[in-house]
OpenMM code with the backbone's topology and positions (N, CA, C; nanometers):
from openmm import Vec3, app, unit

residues = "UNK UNK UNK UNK UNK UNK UNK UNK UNK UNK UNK UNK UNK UNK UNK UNK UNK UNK UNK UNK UNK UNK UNK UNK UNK UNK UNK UNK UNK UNK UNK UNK UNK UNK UNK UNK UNK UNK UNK UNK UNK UNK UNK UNK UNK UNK UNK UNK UNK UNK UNK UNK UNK UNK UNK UNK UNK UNK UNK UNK UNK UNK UNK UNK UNK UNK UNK UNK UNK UNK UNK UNK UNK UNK UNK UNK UNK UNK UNK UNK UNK UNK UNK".split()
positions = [
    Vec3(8.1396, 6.6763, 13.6200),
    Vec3(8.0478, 6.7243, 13.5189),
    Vec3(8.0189, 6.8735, 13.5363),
    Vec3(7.9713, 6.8758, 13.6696),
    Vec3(7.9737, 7.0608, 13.6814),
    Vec3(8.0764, 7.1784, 13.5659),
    Vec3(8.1827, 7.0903, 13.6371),
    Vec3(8.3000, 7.1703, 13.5869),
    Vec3(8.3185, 7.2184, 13.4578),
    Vec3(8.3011, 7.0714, 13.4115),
    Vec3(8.3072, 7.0509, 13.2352),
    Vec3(8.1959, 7.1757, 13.2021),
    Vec3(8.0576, 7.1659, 13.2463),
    Vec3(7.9690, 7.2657, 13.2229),
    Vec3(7.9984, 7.3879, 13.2113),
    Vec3(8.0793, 7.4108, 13.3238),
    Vec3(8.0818, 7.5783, 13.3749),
    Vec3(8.2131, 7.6217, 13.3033),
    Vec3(8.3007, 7.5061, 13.2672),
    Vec3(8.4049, 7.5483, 13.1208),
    Vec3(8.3431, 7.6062, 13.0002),
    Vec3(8.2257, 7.5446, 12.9446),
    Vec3(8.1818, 7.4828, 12.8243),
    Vec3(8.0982, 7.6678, 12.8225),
    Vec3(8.0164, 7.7314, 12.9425),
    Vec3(7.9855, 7.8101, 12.9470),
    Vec3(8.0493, 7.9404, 12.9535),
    Vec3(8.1941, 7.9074, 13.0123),
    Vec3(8.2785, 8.0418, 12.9914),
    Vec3(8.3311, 8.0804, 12.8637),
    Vec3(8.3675, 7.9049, 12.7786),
    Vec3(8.4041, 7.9527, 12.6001),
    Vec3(8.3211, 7.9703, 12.5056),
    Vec3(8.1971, 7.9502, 12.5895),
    Vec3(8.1120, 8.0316, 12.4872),
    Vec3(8.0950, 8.1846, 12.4935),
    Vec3(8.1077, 8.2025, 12.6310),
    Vec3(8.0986, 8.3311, 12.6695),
    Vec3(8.2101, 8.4311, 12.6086),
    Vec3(8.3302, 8.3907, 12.5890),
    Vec3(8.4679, 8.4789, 12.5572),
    Vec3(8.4334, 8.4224, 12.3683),
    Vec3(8.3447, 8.3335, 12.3241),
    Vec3(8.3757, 8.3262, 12.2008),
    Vec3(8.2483, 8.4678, 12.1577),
    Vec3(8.1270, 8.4781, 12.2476),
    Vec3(8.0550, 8.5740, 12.1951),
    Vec3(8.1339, 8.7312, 12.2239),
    Vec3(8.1921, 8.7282, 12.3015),
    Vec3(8.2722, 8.8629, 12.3668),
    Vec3(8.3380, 8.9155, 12.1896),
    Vec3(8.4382, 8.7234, 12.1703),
    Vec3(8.5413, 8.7837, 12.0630),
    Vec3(8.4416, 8.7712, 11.9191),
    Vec3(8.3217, 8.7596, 11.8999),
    Vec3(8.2365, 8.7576, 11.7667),
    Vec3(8.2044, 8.9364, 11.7574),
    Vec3(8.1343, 8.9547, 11.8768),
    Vec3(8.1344, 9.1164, 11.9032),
    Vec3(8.2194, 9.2159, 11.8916),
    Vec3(8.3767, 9.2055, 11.9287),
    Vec3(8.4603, 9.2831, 11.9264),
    Vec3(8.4907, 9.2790, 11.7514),
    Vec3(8.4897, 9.1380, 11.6985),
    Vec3(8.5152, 9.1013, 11.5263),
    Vec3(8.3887, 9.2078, 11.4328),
    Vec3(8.3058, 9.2033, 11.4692),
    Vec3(8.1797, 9.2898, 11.4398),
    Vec3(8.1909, 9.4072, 11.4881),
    Vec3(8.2281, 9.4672, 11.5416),
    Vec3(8.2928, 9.6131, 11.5755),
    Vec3(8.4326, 9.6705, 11.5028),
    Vec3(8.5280, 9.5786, 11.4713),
    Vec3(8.6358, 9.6419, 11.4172),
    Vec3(8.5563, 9.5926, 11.2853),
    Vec3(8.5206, 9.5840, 11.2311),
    Vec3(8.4870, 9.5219, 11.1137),
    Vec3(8.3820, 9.6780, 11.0268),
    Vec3(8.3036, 9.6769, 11.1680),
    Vec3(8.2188, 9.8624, 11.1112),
    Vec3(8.3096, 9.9551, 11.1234),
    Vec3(8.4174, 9.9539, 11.2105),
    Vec3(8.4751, 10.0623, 11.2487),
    Vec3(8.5763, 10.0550, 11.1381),
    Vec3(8.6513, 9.9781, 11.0658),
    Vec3(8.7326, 10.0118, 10.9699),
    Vec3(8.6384, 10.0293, 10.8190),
    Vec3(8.5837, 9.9673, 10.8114),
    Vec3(8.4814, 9.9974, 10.6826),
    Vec3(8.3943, 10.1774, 10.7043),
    Vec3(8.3641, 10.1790, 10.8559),
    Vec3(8.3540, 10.3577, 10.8288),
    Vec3(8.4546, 10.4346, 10.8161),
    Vec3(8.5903, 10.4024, 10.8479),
    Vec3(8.6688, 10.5172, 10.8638),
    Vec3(8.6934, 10.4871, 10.7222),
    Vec3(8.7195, 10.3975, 10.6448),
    Vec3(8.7011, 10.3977, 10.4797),
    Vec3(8.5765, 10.4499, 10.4263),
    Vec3(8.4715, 10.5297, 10.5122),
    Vec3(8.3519, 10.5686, 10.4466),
    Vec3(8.3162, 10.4143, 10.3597),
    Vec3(8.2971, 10.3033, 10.3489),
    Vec3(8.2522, 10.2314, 10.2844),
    Vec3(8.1407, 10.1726, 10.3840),
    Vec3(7.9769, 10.1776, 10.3130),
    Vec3(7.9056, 10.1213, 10.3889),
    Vec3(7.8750, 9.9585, 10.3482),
    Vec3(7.7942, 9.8799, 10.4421),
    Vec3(7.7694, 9.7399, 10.4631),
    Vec3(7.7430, 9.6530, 10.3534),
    Vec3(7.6692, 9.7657, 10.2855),
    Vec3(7.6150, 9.6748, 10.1318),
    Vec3(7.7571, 9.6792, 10.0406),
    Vec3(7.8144, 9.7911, 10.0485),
    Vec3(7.9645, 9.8024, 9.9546),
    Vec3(8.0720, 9.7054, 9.9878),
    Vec3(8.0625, 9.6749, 10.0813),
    Vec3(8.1596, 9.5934, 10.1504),
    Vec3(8.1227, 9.4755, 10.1253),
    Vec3(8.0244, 9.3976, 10.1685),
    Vec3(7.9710, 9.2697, 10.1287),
    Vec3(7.9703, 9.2379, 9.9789),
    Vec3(7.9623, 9.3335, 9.8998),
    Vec3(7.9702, 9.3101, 9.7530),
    Vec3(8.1235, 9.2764, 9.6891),
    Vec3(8.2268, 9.3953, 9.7676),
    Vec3(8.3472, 9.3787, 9.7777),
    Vec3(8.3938, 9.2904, 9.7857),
    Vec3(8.3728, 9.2425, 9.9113),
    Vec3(8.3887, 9.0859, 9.9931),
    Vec3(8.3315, 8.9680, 9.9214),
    Vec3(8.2762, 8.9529, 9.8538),
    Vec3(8.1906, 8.8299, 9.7374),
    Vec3(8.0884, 8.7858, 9.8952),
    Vec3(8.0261, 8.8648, 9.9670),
    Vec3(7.9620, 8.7931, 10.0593),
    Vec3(7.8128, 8.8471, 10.0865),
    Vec3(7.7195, 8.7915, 10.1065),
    Vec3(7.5796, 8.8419, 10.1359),
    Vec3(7.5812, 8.9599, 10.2504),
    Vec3(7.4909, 9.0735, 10.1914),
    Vec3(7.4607, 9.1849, 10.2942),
    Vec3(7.4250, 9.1196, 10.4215),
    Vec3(7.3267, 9.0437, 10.4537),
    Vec3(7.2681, 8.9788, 10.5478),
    Vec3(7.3834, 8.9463, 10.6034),
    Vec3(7.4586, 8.8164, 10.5630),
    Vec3(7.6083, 8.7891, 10.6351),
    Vec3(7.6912, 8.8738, 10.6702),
    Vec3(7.7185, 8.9675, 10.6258),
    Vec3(7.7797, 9.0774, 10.6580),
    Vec3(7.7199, 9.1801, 10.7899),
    Vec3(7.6008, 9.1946, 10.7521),
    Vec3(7.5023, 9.2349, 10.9031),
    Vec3(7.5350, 9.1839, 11.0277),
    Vec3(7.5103, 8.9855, 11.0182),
    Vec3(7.5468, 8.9478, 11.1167),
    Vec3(7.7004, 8.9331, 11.1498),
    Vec3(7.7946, 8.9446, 11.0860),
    Vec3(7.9043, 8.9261, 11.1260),
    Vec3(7.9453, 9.0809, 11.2037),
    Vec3(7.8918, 9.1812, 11.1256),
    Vec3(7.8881, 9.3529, 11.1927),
    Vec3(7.8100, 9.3132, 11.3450),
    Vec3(7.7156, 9.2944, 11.3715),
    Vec3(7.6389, 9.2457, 11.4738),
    Vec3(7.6867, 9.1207, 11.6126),
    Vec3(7.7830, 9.0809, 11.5378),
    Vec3(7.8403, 9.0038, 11.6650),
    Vec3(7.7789, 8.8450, 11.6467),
    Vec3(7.6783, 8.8580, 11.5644),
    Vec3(7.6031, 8.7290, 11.5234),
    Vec3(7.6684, 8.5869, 11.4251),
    Vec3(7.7893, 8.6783, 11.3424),
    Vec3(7.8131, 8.6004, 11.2603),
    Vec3(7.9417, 8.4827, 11.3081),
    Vec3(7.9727, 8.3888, 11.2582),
    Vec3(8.1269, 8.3440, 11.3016),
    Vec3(8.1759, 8.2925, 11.1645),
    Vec3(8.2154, 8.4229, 11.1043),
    Vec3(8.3225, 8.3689, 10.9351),
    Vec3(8.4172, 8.3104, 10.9780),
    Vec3(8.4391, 8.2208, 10.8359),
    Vec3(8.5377, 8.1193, 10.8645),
    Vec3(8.6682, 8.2408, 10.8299),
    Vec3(8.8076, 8.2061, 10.8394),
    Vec3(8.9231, 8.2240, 10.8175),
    Vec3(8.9306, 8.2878, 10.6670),
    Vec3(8.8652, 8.2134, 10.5167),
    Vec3(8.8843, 8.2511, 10.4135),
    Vec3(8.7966, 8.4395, 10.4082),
    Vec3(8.6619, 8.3992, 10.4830),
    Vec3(8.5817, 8.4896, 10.4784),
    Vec3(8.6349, 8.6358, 10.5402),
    Vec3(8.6657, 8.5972, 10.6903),
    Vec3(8.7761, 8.6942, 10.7419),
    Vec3(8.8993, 8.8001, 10.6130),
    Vec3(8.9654, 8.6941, 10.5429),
    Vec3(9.0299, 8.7605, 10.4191),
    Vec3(9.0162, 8.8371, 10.3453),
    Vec3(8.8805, 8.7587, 10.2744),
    Vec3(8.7802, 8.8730, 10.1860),
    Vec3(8.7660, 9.0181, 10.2189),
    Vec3(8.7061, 8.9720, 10.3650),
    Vec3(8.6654, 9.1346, 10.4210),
    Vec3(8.8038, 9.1938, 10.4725),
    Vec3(8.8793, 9.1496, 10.5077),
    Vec3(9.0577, 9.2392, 10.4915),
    Vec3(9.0927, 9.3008, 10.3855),
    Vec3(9.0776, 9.2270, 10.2564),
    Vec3(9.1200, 9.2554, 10.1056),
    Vec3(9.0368, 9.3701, 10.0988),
    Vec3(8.8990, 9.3729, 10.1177),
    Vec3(8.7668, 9.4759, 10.0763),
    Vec3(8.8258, 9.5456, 10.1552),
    Vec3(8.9046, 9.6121, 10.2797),
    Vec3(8.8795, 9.6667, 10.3342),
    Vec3(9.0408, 9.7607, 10.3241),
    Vec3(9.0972, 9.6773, 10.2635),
    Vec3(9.2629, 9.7064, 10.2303),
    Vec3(9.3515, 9.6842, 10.3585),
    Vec3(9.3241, 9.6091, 10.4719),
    Vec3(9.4037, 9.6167, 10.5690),
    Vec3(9.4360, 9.4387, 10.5531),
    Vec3(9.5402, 9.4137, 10.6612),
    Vec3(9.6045, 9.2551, 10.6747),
    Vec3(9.5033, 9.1621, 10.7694),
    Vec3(9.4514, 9.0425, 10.7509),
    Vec3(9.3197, 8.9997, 10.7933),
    Vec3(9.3940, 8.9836, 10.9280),
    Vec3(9.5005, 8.9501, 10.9874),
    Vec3(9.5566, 8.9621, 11.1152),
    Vec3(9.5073, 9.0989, 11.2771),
    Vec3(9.4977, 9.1132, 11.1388),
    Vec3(9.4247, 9.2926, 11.1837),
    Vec3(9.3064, 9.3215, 11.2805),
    Vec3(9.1852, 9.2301, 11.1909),
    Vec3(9.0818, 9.1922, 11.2690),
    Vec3(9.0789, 9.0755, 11.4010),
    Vec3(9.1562, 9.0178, 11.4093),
    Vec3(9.2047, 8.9331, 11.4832),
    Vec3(9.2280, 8.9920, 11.6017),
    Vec3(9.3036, 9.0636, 11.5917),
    Vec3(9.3663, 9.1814, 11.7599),
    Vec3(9.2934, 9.2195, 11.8441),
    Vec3(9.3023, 9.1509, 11.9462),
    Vec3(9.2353, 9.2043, 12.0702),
    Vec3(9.3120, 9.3184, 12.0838),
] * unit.nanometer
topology = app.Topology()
chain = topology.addChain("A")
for resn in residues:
    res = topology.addResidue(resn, chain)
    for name in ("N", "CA", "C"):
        topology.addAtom(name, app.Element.getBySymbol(name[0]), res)
């Protein structure tokens, strides 16, 4: 049981690492497009708020959502993906 625990605590740990890094390339290509949070989320058919938290490391979009914000952003949603 330990074990199972101290698994269960490391994939959460590398899933918040990879929500954060997703929320960082996510501001960082929308600024170097000069496009800010509210433009983008509108772009994206997605709520400012959602968009906040997904910028923030808070959010976890599904796969379609990921797209959206690729399309809004003009790059390949694979993109955001890359460690």
């Amino acid at each position: 049981m330990a074990l199972a625990r101290k698994r269960q605590r490391e994939f959460e740990r590398q899933e918040k690492a990879f929500l954060k890094t997703l929320g960082k390339k996510v501001a960082e290509y929308a600024a170097e497009r000069s496009v800010s949070v509210e433009r983008l989320a509108y772009e994206a058919g997605v709520s400012k708020g959602y968009l906040y938290d997904i910028v923030k490391g808070n959010g976890n979009p599904s796969i379609i959502v990921l797209q959206r914000i690729a399309f809004a952003l003009e790059i390949q949603p694979w993109t955001l993906l890359k460690t």
